[in-house]
Structures are given as structure tokens and as C-alpha cells.
Backbone bond lengths (Angstrom), bond angles and torsions (degrees), N, CA, C in turn:
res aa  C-N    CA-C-N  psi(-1)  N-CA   C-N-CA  omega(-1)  CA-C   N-CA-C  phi
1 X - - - 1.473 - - 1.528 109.41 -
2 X 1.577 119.68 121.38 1.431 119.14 168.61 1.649 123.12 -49.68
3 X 1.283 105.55 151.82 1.717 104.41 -176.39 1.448 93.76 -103.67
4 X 1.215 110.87 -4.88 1.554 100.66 -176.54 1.685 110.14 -65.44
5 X 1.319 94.39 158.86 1.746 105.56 -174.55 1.397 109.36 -108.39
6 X 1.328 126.94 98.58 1.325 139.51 172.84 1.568 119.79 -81.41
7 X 1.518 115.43 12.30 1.555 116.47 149.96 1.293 142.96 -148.92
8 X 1.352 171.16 -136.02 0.958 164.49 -178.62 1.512 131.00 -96.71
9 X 1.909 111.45 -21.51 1.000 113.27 -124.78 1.830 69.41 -120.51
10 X 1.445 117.10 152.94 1.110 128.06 176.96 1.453 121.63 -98.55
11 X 1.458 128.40 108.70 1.708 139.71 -157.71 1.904 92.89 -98.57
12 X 1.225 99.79 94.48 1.490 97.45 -166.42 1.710 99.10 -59.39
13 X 1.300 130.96 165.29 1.124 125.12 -173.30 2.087 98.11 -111.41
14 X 1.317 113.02 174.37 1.389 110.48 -154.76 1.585 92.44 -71.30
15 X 1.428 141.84 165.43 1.521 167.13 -161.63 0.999 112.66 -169.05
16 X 1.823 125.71 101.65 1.392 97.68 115.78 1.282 164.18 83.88
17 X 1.231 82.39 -125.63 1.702 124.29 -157.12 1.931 91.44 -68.10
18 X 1.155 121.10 -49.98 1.982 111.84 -176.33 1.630 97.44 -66.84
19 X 0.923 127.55 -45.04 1.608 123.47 -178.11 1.882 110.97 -66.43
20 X 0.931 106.70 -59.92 1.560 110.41 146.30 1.466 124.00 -18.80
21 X 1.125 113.39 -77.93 1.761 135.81 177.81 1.559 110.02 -44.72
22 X 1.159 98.52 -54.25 1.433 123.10 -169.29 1.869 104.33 -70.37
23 X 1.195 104.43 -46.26 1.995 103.91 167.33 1.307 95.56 -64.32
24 X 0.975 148.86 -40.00 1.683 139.21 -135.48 1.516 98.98 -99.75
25 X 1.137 108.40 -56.63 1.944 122.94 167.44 1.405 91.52 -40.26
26 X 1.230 126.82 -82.97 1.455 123.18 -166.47 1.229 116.51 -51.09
27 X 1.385 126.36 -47.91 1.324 124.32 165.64 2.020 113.41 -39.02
28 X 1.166 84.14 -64.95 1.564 86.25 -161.88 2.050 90.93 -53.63
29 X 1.011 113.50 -65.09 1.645 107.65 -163.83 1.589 104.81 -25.87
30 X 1.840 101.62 -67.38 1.412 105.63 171.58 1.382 117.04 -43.33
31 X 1.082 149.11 -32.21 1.586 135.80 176.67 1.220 95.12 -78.44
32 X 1.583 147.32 -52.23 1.322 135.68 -158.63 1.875 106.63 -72.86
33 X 1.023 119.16 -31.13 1.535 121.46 167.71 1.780 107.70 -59.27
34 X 1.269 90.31 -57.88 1.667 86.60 -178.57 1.316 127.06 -64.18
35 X 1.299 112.28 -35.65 1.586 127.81 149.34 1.421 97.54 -23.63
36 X 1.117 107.30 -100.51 1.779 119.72 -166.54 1.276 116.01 -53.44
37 X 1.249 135.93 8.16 1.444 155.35 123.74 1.198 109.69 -36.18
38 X 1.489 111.36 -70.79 1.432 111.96 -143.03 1.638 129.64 88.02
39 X 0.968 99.71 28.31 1.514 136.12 168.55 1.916 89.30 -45.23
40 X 1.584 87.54 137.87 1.586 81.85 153.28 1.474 118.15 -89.71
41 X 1.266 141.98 169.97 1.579 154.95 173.60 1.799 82.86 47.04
42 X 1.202 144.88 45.39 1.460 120.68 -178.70 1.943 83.78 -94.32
43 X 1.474 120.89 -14.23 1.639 97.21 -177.89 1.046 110.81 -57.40
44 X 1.286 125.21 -63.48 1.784 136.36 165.08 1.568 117.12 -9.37
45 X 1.429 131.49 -52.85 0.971 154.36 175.70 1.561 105.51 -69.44
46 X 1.009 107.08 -49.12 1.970 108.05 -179.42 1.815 98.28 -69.72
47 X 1.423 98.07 -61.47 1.911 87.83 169.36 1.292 133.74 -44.35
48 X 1.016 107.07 -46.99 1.855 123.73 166.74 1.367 114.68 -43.88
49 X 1.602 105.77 -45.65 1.901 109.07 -172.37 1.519 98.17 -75.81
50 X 1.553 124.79 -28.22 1.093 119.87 -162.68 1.739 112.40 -94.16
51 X 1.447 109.09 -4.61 1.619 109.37 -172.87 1.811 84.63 -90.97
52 X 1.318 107.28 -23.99 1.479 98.65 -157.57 1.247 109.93 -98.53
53 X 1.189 132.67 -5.04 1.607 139.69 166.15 1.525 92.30 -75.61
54 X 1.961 109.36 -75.34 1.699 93.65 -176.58 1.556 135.60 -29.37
55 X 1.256 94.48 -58.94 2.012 113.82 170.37 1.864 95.16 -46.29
56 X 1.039 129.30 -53.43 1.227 114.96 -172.82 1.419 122.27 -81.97
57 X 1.392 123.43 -43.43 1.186 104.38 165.72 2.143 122.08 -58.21
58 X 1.179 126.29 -39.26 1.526 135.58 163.40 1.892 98.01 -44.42
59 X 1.230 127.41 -33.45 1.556 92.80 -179.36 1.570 98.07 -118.17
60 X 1.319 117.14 9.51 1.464 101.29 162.65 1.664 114.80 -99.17
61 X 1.271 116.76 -5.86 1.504 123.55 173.06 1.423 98.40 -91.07
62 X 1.315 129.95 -30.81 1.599 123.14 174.33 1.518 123.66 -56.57
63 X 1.738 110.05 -38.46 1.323 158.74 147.24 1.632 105.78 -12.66
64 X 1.480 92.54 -66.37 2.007 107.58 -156.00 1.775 76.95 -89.65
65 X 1.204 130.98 -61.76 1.534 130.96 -166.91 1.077 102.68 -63.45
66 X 1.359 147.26 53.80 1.362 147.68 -159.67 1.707 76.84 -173.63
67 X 0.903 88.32 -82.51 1.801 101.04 -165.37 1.943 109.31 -37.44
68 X 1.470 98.57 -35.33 1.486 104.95 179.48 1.413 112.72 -90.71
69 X 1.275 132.06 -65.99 1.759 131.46 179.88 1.394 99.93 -57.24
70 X 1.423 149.85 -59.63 1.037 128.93 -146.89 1.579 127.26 -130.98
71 X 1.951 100.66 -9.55 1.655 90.98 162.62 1.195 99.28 -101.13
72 X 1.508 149.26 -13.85 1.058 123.33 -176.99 1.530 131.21 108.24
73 X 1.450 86.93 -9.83 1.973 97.35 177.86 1.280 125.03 -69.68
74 X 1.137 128.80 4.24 1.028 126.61 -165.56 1.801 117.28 -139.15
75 X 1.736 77.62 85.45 1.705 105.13 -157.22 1.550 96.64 -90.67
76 X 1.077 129.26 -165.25 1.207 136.15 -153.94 1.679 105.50 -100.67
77 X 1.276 127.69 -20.99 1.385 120.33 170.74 1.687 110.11 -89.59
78 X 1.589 100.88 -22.52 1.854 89.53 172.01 1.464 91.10 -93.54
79 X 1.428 158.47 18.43 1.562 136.01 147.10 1.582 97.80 -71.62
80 X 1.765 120.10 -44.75 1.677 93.49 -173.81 1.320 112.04 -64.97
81 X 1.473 134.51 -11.33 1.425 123.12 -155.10 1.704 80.48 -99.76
82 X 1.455 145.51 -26.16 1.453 140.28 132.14 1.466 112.94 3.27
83 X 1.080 83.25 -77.98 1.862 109.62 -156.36 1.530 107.01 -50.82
84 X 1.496 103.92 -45.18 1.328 127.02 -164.83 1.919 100.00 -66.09
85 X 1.294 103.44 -46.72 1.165 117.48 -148.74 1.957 92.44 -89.76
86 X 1.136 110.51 -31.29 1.706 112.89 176.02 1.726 108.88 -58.02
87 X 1.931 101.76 -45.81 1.154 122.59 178.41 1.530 111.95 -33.13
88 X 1.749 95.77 -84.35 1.539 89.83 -164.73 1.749 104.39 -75.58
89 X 1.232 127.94 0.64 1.489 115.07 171.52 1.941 93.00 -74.70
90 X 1.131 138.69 -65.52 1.750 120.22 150.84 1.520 125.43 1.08
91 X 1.546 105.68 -76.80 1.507 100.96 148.38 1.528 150.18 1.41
92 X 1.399 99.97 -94.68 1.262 148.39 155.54 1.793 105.18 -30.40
93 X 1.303 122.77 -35.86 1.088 133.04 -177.12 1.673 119.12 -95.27
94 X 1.385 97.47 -31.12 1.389 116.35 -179.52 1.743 106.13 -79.70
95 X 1.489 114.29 -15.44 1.007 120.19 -165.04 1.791 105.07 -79.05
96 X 1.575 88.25 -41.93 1.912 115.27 -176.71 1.250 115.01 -54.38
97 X 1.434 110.68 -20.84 1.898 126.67 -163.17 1.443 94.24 -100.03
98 X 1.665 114.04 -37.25 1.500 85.19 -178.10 0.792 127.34 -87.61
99 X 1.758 130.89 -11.45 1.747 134.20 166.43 1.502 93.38 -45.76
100 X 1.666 134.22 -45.43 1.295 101.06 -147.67 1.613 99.67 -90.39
101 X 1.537 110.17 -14.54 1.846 117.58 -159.40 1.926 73.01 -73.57
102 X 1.489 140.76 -37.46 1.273 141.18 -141.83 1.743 100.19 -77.07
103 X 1.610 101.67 -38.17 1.411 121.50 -159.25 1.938 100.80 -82.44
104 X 1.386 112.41 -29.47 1.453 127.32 169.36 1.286 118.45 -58.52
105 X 1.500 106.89 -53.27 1.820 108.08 -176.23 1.153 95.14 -82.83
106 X 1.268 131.24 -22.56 2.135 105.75 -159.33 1.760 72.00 -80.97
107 X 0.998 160.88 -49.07 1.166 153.66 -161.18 1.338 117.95 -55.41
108 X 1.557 108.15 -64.84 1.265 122.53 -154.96 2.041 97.39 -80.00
109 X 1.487 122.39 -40.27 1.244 127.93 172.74 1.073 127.87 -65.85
110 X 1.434 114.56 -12.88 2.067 128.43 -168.25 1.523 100.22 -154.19
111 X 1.303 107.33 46.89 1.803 109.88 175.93 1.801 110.08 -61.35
112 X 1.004 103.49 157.25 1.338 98.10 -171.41 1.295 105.86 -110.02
113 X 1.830 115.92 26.13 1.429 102.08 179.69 1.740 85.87 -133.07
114 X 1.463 114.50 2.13 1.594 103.70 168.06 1.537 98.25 92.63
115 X 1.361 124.84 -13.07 1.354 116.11 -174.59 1.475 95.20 -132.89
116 X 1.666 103.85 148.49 1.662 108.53 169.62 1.572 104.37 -154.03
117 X 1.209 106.57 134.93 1.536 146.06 -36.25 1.576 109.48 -26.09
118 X 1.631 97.17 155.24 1.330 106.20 -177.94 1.436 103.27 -56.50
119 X 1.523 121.47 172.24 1.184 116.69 169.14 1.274 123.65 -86.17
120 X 1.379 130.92 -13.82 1.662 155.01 174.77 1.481 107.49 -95.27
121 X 1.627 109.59 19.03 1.679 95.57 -178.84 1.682 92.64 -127.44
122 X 1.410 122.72 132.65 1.586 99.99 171.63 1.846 101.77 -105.06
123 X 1.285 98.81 144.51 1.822 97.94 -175.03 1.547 88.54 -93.52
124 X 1.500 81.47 179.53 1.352 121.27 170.99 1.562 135.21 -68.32
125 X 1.288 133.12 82.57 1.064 120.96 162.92 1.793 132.97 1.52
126 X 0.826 119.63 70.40 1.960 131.53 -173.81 1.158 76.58 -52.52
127 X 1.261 158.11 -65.39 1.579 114.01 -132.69 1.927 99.97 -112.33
128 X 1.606 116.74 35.40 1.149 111.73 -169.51 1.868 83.34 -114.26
129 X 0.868 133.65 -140.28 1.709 170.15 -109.75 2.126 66.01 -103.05
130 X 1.320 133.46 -78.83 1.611 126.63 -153.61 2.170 84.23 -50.87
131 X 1.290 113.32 -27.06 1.896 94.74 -167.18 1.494 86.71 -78.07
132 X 0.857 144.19 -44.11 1.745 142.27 -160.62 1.548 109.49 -53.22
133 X 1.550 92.87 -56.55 1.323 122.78 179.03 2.032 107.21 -50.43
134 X 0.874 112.68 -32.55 1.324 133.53 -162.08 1.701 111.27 -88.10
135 X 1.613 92.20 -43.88 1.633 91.08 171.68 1.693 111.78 -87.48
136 X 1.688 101.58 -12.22 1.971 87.87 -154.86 2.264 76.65 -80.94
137 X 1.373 121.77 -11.75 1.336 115.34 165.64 1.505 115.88 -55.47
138 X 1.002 98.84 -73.75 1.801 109.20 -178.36 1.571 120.02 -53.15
139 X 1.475 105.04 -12.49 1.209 103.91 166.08 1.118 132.68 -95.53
140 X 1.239 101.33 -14.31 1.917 127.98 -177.21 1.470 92.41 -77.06
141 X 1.613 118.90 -57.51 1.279 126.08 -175.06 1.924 115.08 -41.80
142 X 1.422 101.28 -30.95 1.521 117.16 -169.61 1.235 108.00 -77.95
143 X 1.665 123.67 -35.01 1.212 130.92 -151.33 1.398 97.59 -110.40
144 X 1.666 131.52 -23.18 1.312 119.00 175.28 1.645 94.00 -87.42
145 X 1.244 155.89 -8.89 1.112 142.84 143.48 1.275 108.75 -45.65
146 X 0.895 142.75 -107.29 1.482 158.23 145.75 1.560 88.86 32.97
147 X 0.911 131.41 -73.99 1.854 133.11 -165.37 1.688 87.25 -64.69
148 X 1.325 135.39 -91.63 1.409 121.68 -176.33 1.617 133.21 -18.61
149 X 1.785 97.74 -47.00 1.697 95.06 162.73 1.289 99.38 -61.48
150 X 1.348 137.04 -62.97 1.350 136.44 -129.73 1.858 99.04 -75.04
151 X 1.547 111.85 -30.71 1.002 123.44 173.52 1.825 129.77 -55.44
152 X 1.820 93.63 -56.73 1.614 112.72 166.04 1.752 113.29 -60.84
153 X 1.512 110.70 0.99 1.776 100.40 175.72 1.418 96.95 -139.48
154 X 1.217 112.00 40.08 1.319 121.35 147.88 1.582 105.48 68.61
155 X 1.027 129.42 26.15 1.296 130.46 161.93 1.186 143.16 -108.32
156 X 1.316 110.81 90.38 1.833 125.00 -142.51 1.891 92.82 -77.55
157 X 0.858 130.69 -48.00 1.536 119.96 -177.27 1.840 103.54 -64.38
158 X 1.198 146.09 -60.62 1.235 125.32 157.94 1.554 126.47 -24.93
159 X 1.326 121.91 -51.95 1.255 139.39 178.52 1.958 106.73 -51.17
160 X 1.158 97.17 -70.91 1.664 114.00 -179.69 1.480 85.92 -51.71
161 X 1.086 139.53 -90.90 1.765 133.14 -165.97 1.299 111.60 -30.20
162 X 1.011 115.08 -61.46 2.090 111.43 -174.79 1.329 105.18 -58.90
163 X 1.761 115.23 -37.99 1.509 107.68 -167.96 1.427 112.02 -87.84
164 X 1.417 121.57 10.45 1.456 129.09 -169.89 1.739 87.77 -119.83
165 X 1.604 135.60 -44.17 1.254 113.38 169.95 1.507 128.63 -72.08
166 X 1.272 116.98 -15.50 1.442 121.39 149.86 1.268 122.88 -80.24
167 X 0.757 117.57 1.27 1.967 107.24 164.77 1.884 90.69 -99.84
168 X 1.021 133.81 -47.82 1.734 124.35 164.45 1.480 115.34 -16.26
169 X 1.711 86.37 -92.86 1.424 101.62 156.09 1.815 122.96 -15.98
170 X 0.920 99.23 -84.39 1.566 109.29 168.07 1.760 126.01 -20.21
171 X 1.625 109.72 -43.10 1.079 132.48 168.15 1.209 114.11 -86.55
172 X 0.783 128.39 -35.41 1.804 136.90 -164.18 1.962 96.07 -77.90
173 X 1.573 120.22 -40.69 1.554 140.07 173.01 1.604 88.02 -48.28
174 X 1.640 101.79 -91.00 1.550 109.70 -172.53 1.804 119.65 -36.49
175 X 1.324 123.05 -57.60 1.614 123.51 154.89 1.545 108.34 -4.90
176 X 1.800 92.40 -82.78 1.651 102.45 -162.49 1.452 105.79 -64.79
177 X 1.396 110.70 -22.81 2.100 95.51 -171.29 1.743 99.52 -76.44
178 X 1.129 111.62 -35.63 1.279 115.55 -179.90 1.513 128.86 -65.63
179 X 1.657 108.59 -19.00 1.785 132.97 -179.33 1.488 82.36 -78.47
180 X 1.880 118.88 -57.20 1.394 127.69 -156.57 1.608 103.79 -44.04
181 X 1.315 102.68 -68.09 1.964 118.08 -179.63 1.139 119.02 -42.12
182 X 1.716 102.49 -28.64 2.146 99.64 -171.27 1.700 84.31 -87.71
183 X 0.879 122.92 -17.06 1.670 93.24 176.42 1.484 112.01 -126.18
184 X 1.032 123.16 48.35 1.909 149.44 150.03 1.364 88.44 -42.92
185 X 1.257 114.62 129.84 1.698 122.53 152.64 1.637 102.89 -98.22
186 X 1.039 144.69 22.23 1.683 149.26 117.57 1.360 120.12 -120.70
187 X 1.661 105.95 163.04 1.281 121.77 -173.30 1.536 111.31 -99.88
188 X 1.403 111.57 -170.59 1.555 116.06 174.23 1.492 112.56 -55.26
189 X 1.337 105.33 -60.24 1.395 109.21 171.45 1.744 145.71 -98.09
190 X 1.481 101.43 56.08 1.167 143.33 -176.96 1.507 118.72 -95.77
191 X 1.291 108.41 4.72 1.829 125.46 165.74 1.328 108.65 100.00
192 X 0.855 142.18 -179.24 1.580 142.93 -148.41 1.273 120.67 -80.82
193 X 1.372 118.72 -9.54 1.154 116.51 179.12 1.494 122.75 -89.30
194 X 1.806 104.23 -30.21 1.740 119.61 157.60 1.599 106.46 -57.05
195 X 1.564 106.09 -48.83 1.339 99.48 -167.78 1.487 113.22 -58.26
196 X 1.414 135.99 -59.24 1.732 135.02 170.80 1.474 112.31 -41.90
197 X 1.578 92.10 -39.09 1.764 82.31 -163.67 1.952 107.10 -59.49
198 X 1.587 87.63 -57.50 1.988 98.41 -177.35 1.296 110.27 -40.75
199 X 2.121 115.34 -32.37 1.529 79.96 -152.94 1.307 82.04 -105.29
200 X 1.770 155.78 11.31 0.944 141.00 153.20 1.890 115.45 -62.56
201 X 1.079 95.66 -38.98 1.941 92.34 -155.86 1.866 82.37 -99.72
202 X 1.444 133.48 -15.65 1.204 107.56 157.36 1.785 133.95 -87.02
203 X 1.279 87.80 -9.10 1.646 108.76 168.98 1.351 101.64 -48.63
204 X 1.660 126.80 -54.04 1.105 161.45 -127.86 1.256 83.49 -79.24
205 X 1.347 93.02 -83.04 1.358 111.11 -160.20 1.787 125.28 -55.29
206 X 1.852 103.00 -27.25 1.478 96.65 151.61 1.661 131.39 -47.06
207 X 1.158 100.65 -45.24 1.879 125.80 -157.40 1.909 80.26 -72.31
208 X 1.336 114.70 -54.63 1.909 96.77 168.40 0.787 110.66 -29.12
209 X 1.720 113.28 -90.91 0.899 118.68 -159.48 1.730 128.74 -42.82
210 X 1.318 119.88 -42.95 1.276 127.75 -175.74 1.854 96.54 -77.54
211 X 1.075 136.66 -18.56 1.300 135.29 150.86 1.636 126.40 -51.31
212 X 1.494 99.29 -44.80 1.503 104.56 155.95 1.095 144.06 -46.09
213 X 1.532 91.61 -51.17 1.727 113.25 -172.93 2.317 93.05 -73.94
214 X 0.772 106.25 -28.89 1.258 114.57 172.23 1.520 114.02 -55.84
215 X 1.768 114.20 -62.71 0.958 98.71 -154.68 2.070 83.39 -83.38
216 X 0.751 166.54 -9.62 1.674 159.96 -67.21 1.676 66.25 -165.61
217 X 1.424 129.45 -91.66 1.720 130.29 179.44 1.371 127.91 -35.83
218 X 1.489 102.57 -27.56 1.578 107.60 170.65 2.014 109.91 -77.36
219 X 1.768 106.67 -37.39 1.317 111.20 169.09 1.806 132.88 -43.40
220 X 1.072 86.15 -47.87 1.711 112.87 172.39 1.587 116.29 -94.01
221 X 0.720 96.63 -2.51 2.232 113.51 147.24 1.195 113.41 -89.60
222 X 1.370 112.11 -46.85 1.217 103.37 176.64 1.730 124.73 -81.45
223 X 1.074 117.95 -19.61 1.404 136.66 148.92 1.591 125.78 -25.35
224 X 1.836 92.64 -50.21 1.228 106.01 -178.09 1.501 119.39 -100.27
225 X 1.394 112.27 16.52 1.048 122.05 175.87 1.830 135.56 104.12
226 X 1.907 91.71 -12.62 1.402 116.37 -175.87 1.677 97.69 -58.89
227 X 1.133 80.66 155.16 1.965 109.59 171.05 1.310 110.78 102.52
228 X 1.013 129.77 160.94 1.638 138.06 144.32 1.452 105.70 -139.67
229 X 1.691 106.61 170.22 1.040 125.25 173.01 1.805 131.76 -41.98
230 X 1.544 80.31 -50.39 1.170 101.29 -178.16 2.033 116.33 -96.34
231 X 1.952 108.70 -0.14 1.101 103.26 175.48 1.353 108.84 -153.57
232 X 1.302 115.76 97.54 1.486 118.37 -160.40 1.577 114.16 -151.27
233 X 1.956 115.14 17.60 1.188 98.47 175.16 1.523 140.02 -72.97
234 X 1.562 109.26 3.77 1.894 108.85 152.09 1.549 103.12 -39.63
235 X 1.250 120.19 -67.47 1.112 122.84 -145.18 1.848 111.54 -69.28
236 X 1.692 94.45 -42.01 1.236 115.29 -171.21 1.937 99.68 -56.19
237 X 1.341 109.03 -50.98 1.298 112.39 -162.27 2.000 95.38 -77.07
238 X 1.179 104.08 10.58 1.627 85.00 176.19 1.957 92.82 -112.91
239 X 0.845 83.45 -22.33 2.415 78.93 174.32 1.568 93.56 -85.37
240 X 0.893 146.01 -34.11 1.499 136.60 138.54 1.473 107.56 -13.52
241 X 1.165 119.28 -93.50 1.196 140.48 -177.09 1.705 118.37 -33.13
242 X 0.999 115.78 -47.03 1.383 158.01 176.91 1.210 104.04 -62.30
243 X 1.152 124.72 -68.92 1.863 133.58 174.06 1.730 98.46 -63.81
244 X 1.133 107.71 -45.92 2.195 101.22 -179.35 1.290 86.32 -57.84
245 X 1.669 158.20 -79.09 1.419 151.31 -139.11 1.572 95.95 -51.51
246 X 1.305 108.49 -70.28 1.248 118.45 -168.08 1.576 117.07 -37.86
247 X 1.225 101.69 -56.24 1.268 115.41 -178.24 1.965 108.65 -65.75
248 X 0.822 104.01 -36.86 1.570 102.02 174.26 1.621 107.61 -70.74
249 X 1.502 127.89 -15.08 0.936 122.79 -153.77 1.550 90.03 -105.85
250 X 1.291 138.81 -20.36 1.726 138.68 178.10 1.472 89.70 -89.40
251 X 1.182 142.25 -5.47 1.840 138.34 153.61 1.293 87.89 -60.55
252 X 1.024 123.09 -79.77 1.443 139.77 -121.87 2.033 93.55 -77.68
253 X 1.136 103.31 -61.44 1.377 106.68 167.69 1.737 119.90 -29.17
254 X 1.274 101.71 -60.90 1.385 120.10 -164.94 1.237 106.48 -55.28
255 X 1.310 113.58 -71.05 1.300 144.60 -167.78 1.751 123.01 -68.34
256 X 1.378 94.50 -41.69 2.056 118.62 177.61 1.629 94.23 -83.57
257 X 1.065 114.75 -87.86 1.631 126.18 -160.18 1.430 87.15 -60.77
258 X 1.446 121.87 -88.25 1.286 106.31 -148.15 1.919 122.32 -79.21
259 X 1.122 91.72 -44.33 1.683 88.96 -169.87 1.618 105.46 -49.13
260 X 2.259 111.60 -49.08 1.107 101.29 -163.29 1.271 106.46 -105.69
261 X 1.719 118.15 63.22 1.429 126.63 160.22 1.298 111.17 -120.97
């Protein structure tokens, strides 16, 4: 029987890597529960989930980046089934923001103490460190555009610059949210209004970060020469990604910092 491939469509070969993923996810959850227990040795267990998610995502992205620069599978009818599939994982994400934007208003509109913000909670200044935070977004947003044009007309030194000042950017966001939290005048469990706020704008701030590490792998692809004009949806689906943060993050602004301060 020929190995040759007489169609378009990519027959992924067996991995691994989902059975893999799938121990490591569980691992890590289970250490982070036990963590917040107070488990004895549960750190060990939280490290463990976390060496073993990293290790797995690094050889299953080596995996697909293998599969795209150099065998070739990834022809133009499996990029739309890509596109499709980045889409509703986009979705899927947008879905996660509104339990918590959902969990904010039934709160903040039907408080059960008649006042919002609590009166024992002091917020955050919206137009201090959350406005900074807000532009070094919109600017990141400008500059990972900027690398995609610069990318689609074939100009790899433009490209590398926008996609190297948005991964800055990117860091410079995480910095300040993280300066923001060490000096919170409440904690997580400081009543419902700590609780939405942390796990909305720290939700956030994961989906950065793992946006980073995104675009940071697409950088050093591009380093090595990966992308073309005409074939570059790694990259494309991470300024995707990149524009959903952003955009969750002028919610979050509006609505967190300013409306409900």
C-alpha cells in the first residue's frame, strides 16, 4: 500500500500527547485543591501537575510545528477547519467571562447589604495603574497588528519588532496586575465583591499570560525562519487570541474598576 497522500485532508497520526494532557490537568487540579487544603506534601503534587502540563504542552506544540513547517499537513482546507476550530475555542472562552461578568452584576445590582461597593472594601482607583494597564493593552493590541500586516507583505524584520514589542507589552500588563494585587487593601476572601473581582481580572490575567507564552513560541519561529505570507496561521491564531484578552480587558475595566467603584 502507497504512503503517498492523495488528498488534502490531514489523518493525524496516533499521540500521546491527549492522554498525557489529560493526567497532567488532573494532576495539577488535584494538587491545587489540596494546596488550599493544606494537605501535607500537596506542594509536590501541585509541582508535579505543573512540570507535566509544561513538558506536555512543549512536545505537543513541537508535534503540530513539525506537522506544519516541514511535513506539510497543513494545507489550506485543514487551515479553514483551523480557523473554525480557534473560533469556537474563542467562544468557549467568551463564554468563561460571562459566568464571572454574570456573578458581578447579580451582585453588584441586588447586593444584599444595599450598598455597592461594600462599605468595608476600599477599590481601586480606575484611572490609576487599571488606566496604564489599559493603554500598555491597546497598545500591544496595535503592535501585534502591525507584525501580522508586516508579516502578510513579507517583511520579516517589521514582523519580529511588533511581535517582540507585544510580548514586552505583554509583560509589562502582568508586572503591573501583579504590583496591583500586592497592594489590594482586601483579599480573596473578603466577601463577594473580592471574590468576582480576583477571579475575573485574575482569570484575565492567566489568559495573558498564556497569550504570551503563545505569542513568545511564535517569536522564536519566527527567528527560525517559520511563517510565510501566505502560511502563518500559528501566528495568526495567537493575535486572535491576543485581541480576545484585550477585548475582555475594556469589559473588565469599564464595568470592574470603573462603573463598580
Amino acid at each position: 500500500m502507497s504512503g503517498k497522500q492523495n488528498h488534502q485532508y490531514h489523518l493525524v497520526e496516533p499521540s500521546p500527547w491527549p492522554a498525557v494532557g489529560s493526567a497532567s490537568a488532573f494532576t495539577l487540579v488535584l494538587g491545587t485543591a489540596m494546596y488550599m487544603h493544606e494537605y501535607p506534601y500537596s506542594i509536590y503534587i501541585l509541582i508535579a501537575g505543573f512540570l507535566m502540563l509544561f513538558t506536555t504542552m512543549f512536545f505537543w506544540w513541537r508535534d503540530v510545528v513539525r506537522e506544519a513547517e516541514f511535513q506539510g499537513h497543513h494545507s489550506p482546507i485543514v487551515q479553514i477547519g483551523m480557523r473554525y476550530g480557534m473560533m469556537l475555542f474563542i467562544t468557549s472562552e467568551v463564554m468563561f467571562f460571562v459566568a464571572f461578568f454574570w456573578a458581578f452584576f447579580d451582585s453588584s445590582l441586588y447586593p444584599d447589604t444595599g450598598v455597592w461597593p461594600p462599605a468595608d472594601i476600599k477599590v481601586f482607583d480606575p484611572f490609576d495603574l487599571p488606566l496604564i494597564n489599559t493603554m500598555i493593552l491597546l497598545l500591544s493590541g496595535c503592535t501585534v497588528t502591525w507584525a501580522h500586516h508586516a508579516l502578510q507583505h513579507d517583511n520579516r524584520k517589521d514582523f519580529l519588532t511588533g511581535l517582540f514589542l507585544t510580548i514586552l507589552l505583554g509583560l509589562s500588563f502582568t508586572a503591573l496586575q501583579a504590583y496591583e494585587y500586592s497592594h489590594a487593601a482586601f483579599g480573596f476572601t473578603d466577601g463577594i465583591y473580592a471574590s468576582t473581582f480576583y477571579m475575573a481580572t485574575g482569570f484575565h490575567g492567566a489568559h495573558v499570560m498564556i497569550g504570551t507564552i503563545f505569542l513568545i513560541v511564535c517569536y522564536f519561529r519566527g527567528l527560525k525562519g517559520h511563517f510565510s505570507a501566505d502560511h502563518h496561521f500559528g501566528f495568526e491564531a495567537a493575535a486572535w487570541y491576543w485581541h480576545f484578552v484585550d477585548v475582555v480587558w475594556l469589559f473588565l475595566f469599564v464595568c470592574i474598576y470603573w462603573w463598580g467603584s
